[in-house]
Each structure stands twice: as C-alpha cells, then as structure tokens.
N, C-alpha and C positions, 0 to 999 in steps of 0.2 A: 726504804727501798734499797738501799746499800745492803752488801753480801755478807751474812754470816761467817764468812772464811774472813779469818785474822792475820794472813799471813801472806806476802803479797811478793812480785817479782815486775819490776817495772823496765820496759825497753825503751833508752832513751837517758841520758845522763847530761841533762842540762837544767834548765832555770822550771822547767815545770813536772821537771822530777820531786826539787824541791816540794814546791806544789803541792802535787798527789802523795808526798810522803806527808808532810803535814795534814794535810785532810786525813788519810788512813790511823795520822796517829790519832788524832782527834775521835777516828768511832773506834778504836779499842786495838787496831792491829800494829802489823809494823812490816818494814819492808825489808825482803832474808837477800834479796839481791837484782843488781842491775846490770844490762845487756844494753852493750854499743855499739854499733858497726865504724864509729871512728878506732882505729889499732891508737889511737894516739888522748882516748877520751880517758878522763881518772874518775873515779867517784866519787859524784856532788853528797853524797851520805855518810859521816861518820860512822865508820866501825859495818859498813854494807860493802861486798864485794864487788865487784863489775867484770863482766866477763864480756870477750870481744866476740862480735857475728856469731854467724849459725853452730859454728864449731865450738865458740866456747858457750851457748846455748846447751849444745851436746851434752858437749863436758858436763855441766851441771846438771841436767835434768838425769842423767847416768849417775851421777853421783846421790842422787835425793830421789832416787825411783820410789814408785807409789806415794810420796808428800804429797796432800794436798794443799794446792797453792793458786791463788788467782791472780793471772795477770793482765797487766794494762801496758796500754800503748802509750808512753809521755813521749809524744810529738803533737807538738801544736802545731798553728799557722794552716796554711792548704795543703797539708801533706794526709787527707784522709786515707788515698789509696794504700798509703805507708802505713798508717795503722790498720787497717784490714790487713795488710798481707802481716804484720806481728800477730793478728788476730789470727790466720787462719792456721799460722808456724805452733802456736799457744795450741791450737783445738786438737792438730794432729800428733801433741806428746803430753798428751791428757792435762795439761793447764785450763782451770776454769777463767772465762772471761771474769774481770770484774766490772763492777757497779758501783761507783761510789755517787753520795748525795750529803753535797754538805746539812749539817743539822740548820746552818741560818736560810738554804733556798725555801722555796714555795713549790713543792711541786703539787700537783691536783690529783687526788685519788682515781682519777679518771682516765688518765694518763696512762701512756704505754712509755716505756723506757726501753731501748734495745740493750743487748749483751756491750761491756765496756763502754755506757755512757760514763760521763763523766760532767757533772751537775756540779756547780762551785758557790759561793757563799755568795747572796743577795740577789741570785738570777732568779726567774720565774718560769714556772712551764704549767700553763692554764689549762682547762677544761677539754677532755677530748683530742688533744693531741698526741701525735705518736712521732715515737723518734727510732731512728733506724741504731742498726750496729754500729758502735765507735761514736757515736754523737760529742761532742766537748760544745755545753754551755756555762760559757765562762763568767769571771766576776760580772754579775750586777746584767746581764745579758737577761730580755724579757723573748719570750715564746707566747704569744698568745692564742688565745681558744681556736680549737679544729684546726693547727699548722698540723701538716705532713711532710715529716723530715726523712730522707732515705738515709744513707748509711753514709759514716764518715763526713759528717756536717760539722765545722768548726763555727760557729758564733762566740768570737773573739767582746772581749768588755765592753759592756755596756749597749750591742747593738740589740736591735728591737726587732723583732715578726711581729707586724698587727696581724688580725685573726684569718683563718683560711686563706693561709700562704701555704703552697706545696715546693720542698727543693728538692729538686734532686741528688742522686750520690758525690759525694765531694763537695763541696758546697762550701765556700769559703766564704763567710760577711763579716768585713772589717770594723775594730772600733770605734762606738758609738756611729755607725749604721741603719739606716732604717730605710723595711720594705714595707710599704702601705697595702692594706688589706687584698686577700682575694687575687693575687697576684704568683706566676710562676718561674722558676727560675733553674732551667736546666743541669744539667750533670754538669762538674769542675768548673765551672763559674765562681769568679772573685768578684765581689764588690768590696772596694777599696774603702779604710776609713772614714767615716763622717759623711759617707753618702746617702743619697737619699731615691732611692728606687719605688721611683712611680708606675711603673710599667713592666710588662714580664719581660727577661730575658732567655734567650737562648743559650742551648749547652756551649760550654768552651768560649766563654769571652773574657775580658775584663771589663770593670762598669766603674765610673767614679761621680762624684760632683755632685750638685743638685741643680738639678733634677737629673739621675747618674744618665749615661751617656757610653758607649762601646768605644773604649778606646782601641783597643786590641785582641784577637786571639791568642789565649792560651800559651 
C-alpha cells in the first residue's frame, strides 16, 4: 500500500523525521529534502537539505519545478490540524501526498488507508476500517475491525481501538491507551497515556486514568 514515488520531501525536522526517513529508506526511496518553520531547526539527515517556512518551501519547489515527489508531514503528538495544513500547502504546488506502510505491520486488504497515512512496524489495522487523511499509526499501535478514523488521528505506541470505535478529526490517543469497543470520540480530543476509555467522549477534552475521566478542555 506504500507509494510508488521514491523520492520523498518531509516537513518537520526532529526525532520522527528520523523515523519516516528510515521507513522510506527501507521500501526503496530516500528523502531529497526537509522543511521547518523553526528559522533555528538544522537537519536531523545526513547530506538532506532543510529549508525554513513557506518561503524556503518556495524556494525549492521553484527550483525542482515539475519533479515528482511525495511528501509527508513528520509531526507527531496532537498536532493533526498541523499536518493537514502541510497537507493542503503539498496539494496546491503539485506534491503528491505519501503513504508509507512499514513491511512488519498487518494491515487488512479491506482497509481503506487515507492520503499521508503513516502506518509503522508492528501496529495493526483490521478488517473494514478506514482511516482519514494524515492518519499516524504508530509502533506496535492495534486498529481493530470496522474503526472509523477521520483525518489527522495520531494513535501514539502501543495504544489499542477495540472494534467499531468512530474518532473524530484530530484525535489524539496516548501511549499504550485503550478505547473499548463501539465507542465514540469527538474532534481534538486527547486521551492521555495508559488510559483506558470506557465511554464516548466529547469533542475538545482531555481524558486520562482508568476508567479515563474529563480533566479539562482543550
């Protein structure tokens, strides 16, 4: 399910750049360059460029007009709306989304995968699910059959969806996490590490504990 395009341009220049450059080198490509909105970020890539904000976006895509090249958004953590918007920066200077799927996950033929997921080694994504735009299912993170993921879902290591759980966009569940079956869970909603969500939640909270619990708004 990973993209036939070998040649890859990643925004975001920290520890999950790493990452995604590892993975892409892994199915046959490599990465020609990185984009940071810190003026003070260097690049985590030997011998790969880094070019600052939208201007030095500019710059480069002026300079490599008509290459074809797919990029990703490396930002983890709840920052989905931040990968959409690299997403939609990408769409309108003809960069193709990517798709990467480590060779060690499970995903199910069944499956729908959106544009810039990002599927990592040992996680699962079962029977009948679909996952929106910008998705990131991380190390060893389980998706189980008929979840409905919207766009910009972070499921950080290790956490789990039992089966027919719907999130909403942005969607942030902490490591080793778990939402129990049949359960739903608004737009920009965190659940914190090691919790355990027995109940639907509302858009815009924070959840933690177990049995999690609404600490706060957003």
């Amino acid at each position: 399910m990973s993209d036939p395009i070998k040649r890859y341009i990643l925004w975001g220049s920290s520890g999950h750049a790493k990452v995604l450059a590892e993975l892409i080198t892994l199915l046959g490509g490599n990465v020609v360059a990185l984009f940071d909105n810190n003026p003070e970020a260097e690049s985590v890539l030997p011998n790969v460029p880094l070019f600052v904000g939208l201007k030095g976006f500019l710059r480069w895509r002026e300079l490599n007009r008509g290459e074809t090249v797919a990029g990703l958004a490396a930002i983890g953590g709840g920052r989905g709306k931040d990968r959409l918007d690299i997403h939609k920066l990408f769409k309108q200077h003809d960069v193709t989304l990517g798709t990467l799927v480590h060779p060690d996950a499970t995903v199910s033929r069944s499956s729908i995968l959106g544009a810039g997921s990002q599927i990592m080694a040992q996680s699962v994504v079962a029977a009948d699910t679909r996952l929106g735009e910008g998705c990131i299912i991380n190390h060893g993170a389980n998706v189980d059959h008929e979840c409905l993921l919207g766009d910009g879902i972070h499921l950080a290591p290790a956490a789990t969806l039992c089966g027919c759980i719907t999130l909403g966009n942005n969607v942030f569940i902490g490591a080793g996490a778990v939402v129990l079956p049949k359960l739903t869970i608004g737009h920009d909603t965190i659940v914190a590490a090691g919790a355990v969500v027995t109940r639907s939640l509302p858009a815009g909270v924070v959840a933690v504990g177990n049995p999690a619990r609404i600490i706060r708004a957003v």
